[in-house]
C-alpha positions in Angstrom: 1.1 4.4 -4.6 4.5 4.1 -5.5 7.4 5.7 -3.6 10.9 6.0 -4.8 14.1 7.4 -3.2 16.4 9.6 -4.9 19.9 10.3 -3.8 22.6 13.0 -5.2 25.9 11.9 -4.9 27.4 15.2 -5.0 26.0 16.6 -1.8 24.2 13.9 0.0 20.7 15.5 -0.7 18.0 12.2 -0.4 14.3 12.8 -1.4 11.4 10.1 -1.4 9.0 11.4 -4.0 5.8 9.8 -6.5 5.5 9.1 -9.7 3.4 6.7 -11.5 5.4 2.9 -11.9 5.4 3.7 -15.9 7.2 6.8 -15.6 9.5 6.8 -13.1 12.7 8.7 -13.8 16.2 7.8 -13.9 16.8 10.8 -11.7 15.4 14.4 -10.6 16.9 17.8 -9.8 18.8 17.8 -6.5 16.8 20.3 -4.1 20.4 21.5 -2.2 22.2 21.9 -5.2 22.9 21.9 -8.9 23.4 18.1 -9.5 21.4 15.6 -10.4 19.7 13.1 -7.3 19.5 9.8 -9.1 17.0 6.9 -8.1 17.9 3.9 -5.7 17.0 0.9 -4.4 15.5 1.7 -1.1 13.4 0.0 1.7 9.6 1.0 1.6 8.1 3.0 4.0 4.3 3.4 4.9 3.5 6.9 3.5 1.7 9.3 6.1 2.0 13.5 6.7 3.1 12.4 10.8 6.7 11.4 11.2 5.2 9.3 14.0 3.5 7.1 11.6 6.6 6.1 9.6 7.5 2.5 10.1 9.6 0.0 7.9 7.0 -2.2 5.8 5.8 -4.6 7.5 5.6 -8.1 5.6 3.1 -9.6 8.6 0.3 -11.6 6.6 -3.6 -10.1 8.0 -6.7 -11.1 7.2 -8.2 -13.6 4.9 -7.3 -15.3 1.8 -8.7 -18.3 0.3 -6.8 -21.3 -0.8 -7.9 -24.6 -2.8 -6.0 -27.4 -1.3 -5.9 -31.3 -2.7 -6.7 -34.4 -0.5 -3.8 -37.2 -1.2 -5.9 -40.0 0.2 -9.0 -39.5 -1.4 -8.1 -36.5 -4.3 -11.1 -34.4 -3.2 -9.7 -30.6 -4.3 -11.7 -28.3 -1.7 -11.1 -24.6 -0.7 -10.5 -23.4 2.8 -10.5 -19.7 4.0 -7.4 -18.9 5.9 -7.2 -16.6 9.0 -3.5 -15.0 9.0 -4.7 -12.7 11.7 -5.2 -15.8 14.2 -1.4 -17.3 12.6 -2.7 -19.8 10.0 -1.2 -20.6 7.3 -1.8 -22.9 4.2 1.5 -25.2 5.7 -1.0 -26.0 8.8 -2.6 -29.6 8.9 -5.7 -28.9 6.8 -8.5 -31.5 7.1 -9.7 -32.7 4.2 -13.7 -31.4 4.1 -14.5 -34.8 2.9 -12.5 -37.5 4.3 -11.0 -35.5 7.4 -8.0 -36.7 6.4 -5.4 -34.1 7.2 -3.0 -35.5 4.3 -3.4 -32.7 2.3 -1.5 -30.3 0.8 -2.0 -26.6 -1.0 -2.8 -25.9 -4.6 -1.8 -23.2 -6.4 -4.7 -21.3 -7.3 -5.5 -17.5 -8.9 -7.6 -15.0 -6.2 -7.5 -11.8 -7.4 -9.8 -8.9 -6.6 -12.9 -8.1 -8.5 -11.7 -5.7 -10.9 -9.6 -8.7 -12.5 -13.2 -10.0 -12.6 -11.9 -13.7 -11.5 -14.1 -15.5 -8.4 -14.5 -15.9 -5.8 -13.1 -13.2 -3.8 -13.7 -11.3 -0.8 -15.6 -8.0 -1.0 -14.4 -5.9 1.9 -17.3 -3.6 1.4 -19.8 -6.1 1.1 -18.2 -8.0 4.1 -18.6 -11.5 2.3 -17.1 -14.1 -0.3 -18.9 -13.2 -3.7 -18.7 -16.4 -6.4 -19.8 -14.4 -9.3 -20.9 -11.4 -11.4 -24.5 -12.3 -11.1 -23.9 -13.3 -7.3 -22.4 -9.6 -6.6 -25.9 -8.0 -8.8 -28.0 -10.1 -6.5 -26.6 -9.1 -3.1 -26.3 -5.7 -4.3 -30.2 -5.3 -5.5 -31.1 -7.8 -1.4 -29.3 -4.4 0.0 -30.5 -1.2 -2.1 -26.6 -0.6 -3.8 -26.0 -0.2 -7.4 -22.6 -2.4 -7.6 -20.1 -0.6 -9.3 -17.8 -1.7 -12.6 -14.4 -1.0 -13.3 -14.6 2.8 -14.0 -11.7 4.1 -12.1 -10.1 6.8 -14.1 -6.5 6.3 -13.5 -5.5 9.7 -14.9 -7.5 11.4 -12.3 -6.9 9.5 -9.2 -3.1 10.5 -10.1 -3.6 14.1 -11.1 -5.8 14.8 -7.9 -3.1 12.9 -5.5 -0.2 15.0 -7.8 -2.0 18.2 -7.1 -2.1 17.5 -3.2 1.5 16.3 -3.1 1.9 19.4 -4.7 0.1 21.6 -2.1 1.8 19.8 0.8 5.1 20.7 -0.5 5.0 24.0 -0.5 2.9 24.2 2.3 6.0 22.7 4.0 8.7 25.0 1.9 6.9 28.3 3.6 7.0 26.7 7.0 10.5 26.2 6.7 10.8 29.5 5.3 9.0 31.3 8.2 11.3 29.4 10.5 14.2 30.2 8.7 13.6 33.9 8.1 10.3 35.8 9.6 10.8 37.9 12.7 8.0 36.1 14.8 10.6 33.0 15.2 13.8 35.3 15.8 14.1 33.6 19.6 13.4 30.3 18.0 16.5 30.9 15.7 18.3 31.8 18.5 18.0 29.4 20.7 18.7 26.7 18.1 22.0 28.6 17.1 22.9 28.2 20.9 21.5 24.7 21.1 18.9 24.7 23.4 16.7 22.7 20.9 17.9 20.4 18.7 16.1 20.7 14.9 
């Protein structure tokens, strides 16, 4: 989902909030005063509702991927899964499944997930490399599951996350309101004004 940052140059005011990559303003209404916060560059952050969970992205490679690499001594192309988890990498000496010559190198080749409808790829729910349409009907029917098309309705994914964003917000707007102003934190107030918490 993406995640822009927004910063007002007037009073320092900086927001992260979502919109959808196609309509992603230029800027937003400042929330400390009447300016204008505008969007910047800004280093991603793994979304969570726990400041404890916030951590810079991580570019660490996990999992699998599968690569087609080419044999120089024998031109055999062959593909080879890849386990980043355990460190390897497609610049490792890769044994040629034919020759066992390890003077090979990588090829550039297209993996994308099923909804591009391009194979193989992994199914994750499946657990298991799946080489085609037909091959995902057949392991589907072998296991009692009606596989599934591309029918994810955008528009609704985004409205429902929207409307929760929403609800968060101003769940967190009254907190900060009670904090600020109702008479059951008073002593809380207090005690910040005199700095024996820190906010």
């Amino acid at each position: 989902m993406p995640l822009y940052s927004f910063h007002c140059g007037e009073c320092g005011w900086e927001k992260d909030k979502v919109f959808r990559a196609s309509n992603r303003p230029s800027e937003v209404d400042c929330g400390q005063c009447d300016g204008s916060a505008k969007y910047r560059m800004s280093i991603s952050k793994h979304q969570s509702n726990s400041a404890r969970y916030m951590s810079s992205y991580s570019t660490e490679k996990r999992g699998f991927s599968m690569h087609q690499f080419k044999c120089r001594d024998c031109d055999f192309v062959f593909e080879k899964i890849i386990d980043h988890g355990k460190g390897e990498s497609v610049e490792d000496d890769i044994a040629c499944t034919k020759c066992d010559s390890i003077e090979t190198s990588w090829k550039p080749s297209v993996r994308i997930d099923r909804f591009s409808e391009q194979f193989p790829y992994f199914d994750r729910g499946l657990g298991m490399w799946l080489t085609s349409k037909k091959h995902r009907r057949q392991v589907c029917k072998e296991r009692g599951l009606t596989p599934v098309g591309n029918d994810l309705n955008e528009d609704k994914v985004f409205s429902q996350f929207d409307e929760r964003r929403d609800r968060e917000e101003k769940e967190y707007n009254d907190y900060v309101d009670r904090l600020d102003n109702a008479p059951e934190f008073l002593e809380y107030r207090k005690a910040v004004d005199k700095g024996q918490i820190s906010t």
